[in-house]
C-alpha positions in Angstrom: 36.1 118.9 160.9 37.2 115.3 162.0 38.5 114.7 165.6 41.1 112.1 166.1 39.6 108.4 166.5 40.8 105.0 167.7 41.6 102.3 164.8 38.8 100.8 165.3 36.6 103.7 164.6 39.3 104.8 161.5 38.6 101.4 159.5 34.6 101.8 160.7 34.9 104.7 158.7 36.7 104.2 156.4 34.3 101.4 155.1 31.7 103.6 155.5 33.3 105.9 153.2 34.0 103.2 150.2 30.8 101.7 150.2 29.5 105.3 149.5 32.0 106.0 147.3 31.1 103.1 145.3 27.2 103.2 145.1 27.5 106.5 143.7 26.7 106.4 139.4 29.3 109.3 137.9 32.6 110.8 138.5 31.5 114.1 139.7 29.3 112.7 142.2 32.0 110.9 143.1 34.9 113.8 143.6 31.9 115.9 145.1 31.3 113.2 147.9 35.5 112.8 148.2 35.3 116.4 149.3 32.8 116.0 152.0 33.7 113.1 153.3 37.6 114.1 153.8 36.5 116.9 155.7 34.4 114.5 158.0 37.4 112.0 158.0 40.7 113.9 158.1 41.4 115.0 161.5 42.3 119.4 160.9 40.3 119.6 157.9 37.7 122.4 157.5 37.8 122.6 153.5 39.1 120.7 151.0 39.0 120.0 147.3 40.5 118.4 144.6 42.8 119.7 141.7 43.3 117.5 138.6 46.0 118.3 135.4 44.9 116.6 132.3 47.5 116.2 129.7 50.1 117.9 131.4 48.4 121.1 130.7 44.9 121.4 131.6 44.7 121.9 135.4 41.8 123.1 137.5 39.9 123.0 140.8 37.2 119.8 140.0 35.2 119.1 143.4 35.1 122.1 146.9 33.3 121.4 150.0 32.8 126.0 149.5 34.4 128.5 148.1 37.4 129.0 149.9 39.4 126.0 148.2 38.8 127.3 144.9 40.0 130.9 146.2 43.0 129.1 147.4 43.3 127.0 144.3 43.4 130.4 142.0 45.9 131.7 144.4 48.5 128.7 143.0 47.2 129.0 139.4 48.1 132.5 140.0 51.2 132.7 141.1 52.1 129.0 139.8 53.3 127.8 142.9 51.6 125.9 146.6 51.1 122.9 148.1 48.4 121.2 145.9 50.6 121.6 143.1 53.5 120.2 144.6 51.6 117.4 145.4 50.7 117.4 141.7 54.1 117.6 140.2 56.7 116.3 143.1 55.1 114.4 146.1 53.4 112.4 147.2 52.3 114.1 150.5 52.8 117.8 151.4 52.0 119.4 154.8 52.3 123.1 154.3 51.8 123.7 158.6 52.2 127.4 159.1 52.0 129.5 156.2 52.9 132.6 158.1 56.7 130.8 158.2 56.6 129.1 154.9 59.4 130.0 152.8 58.8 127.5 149.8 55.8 129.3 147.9 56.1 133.0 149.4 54.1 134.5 147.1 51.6 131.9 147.4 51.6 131.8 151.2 51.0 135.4 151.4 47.8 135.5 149.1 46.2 132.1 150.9 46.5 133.8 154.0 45.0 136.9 153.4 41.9 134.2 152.7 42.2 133.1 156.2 43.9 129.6 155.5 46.5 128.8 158.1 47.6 125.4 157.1 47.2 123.2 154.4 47.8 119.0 153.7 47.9 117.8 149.7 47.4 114.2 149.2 48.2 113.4 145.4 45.4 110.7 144.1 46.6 109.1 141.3 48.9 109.8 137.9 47.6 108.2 135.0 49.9 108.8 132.2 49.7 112.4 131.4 46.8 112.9 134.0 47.0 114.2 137.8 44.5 114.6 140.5 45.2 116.0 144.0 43.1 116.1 147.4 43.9 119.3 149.1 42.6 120.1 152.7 42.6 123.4 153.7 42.3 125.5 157.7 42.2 128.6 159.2 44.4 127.2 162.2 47.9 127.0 162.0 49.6 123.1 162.9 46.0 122.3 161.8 47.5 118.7 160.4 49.5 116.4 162.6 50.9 112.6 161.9 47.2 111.2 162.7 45.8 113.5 159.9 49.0 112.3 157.4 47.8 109.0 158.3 44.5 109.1 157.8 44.4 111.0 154.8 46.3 108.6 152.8 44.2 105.6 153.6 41.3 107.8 152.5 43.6 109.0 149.1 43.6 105.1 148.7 39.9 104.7 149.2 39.1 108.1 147.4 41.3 107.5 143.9 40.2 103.5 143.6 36.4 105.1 143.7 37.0 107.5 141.3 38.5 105.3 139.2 35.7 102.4 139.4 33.5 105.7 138.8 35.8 106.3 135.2 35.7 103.5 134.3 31.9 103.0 134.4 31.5 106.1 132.1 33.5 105.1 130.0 31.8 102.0 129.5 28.5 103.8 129.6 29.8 105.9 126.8 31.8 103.1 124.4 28.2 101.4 124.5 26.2 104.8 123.5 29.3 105.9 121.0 27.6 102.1 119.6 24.4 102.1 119.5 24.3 105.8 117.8 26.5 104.3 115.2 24.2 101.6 114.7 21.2 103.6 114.3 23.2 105.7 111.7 24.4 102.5 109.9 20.2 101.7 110.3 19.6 105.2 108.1 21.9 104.6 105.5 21.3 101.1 105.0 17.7 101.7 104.5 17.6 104.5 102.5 20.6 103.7 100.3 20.1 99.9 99.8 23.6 99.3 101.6 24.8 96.3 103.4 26.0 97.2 106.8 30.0 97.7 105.6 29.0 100.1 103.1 27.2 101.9 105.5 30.1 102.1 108.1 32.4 102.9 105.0 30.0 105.6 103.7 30.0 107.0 107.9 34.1 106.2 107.9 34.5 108.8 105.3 32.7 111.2 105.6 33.9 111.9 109.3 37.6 112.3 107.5 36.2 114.3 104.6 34.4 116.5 107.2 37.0 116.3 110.2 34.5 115.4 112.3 34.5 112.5 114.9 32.6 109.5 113.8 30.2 109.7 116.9 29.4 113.4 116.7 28.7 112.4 112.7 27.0 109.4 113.6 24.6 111.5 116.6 23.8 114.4 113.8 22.6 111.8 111.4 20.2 110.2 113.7 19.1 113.7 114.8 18.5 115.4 111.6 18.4 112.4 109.5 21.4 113.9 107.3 24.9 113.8 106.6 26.6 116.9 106.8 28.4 118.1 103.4 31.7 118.6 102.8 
């Protein structure tokens, strides 16, 4: 858990923080050090984790420092109401202080506290199109958050959801240039054991993904594999 710190040591941080973020190589290493590091940065904090939505339907519990947010987590999924998904849906920031005296998610409140959390601070991330993420910190002490840990948290949010974005975007890349090179090596098959220039080989690939319903790269990866194409 983070004690309160001068500016000066906030922005040391902070730094610190981003230049970890950034040197890690995937997404989930990513949201898994966003979880640690909040709890080391967020004044309050003693859990937290992160809770995506993707497509406006999907939602789940991504990244925990333990056990206890994904308790909590199921606890909202449960009763379809809480702060993380506030957060989510609504604001930007929620502070849920005392959930002994919280009259917004009762049925929530009730449940989170029978797992000994007290408090709770939600941070939404980002919303890209259809797709959520929330960072959710979590205590067993009531008035665990104050207007240092509101502060703080959100210049982490900022730090957190451009790292895990740089941390998308790589695998994304890393993946449009395997979805090539697998095509490419199917193309290679076909073309040499056909006598097919390289169009007729993406057409003979092209179609047989529609004729099979299958996506051209999962076609393209059992060719390569197997060294046929699946029939219709």
């Amino acid at each position: 858990m983070a004690e309160h710190s001068t500016s000066e040591d906030l922005a040391a941080r902070l730094n610190e923080v981003a230049r970890t973020l950034h040197r890690l190589d995937s997404a989930q290493a990513t949201l898994d050090e966003i979880v640690r590091a909040a709890v080391g940065t967020i004044p309050g904090a003693w859990h937290a984790g992160i809770m995506t939505i993707t497509g406006k339907r999907e939602i789940r519990t991504v990244a925990t420092t333990d056990d206890v947010p994904r308790e909590v987590d199921q606890v909202q999924y449960d009763t379809g109401q809480g702060p993380c998904l506030t957060a989510l849906y609504q604001q930007k920031i929620v502070s849920a202080p005392d959930l002994s005296e919280e009259a917004r998610w009762p049925l929530f409140a009730k449940r989170a506290l029978a797992l000994d959390v007290a408090s709770m601070l939600s941070f939404r991330l980002y919303v890209e199109g259809d797709d959520l993420g929330a960072l959710n910190l979590y205590s067993p002490d009531t008035r665990a958050f104050d207007e240092d840990s509101e502060h703080v948290g959100l210049l982490f949010a900022g730090h957190a959801a451009v790292a895990l974005a740089t941390a998308q975007e790589r695998e994304h890349m890393a993946d449009a240039v395997q979805t090539r090179d697998l095509i490419g090596q199917a193309k290679g098959i076909l073309m040499e054991r056909h006598r097919l220039t390289a169009d007729q080989a993406f057409s003979v690939l092209v179609r047989t993904s529609q004729q099979n319903n299958v996506k051209l790269r999962a076609l393209a990866e059992h060719l390569t594999r197997t060294g046929e194409l699946p029939s219709r």
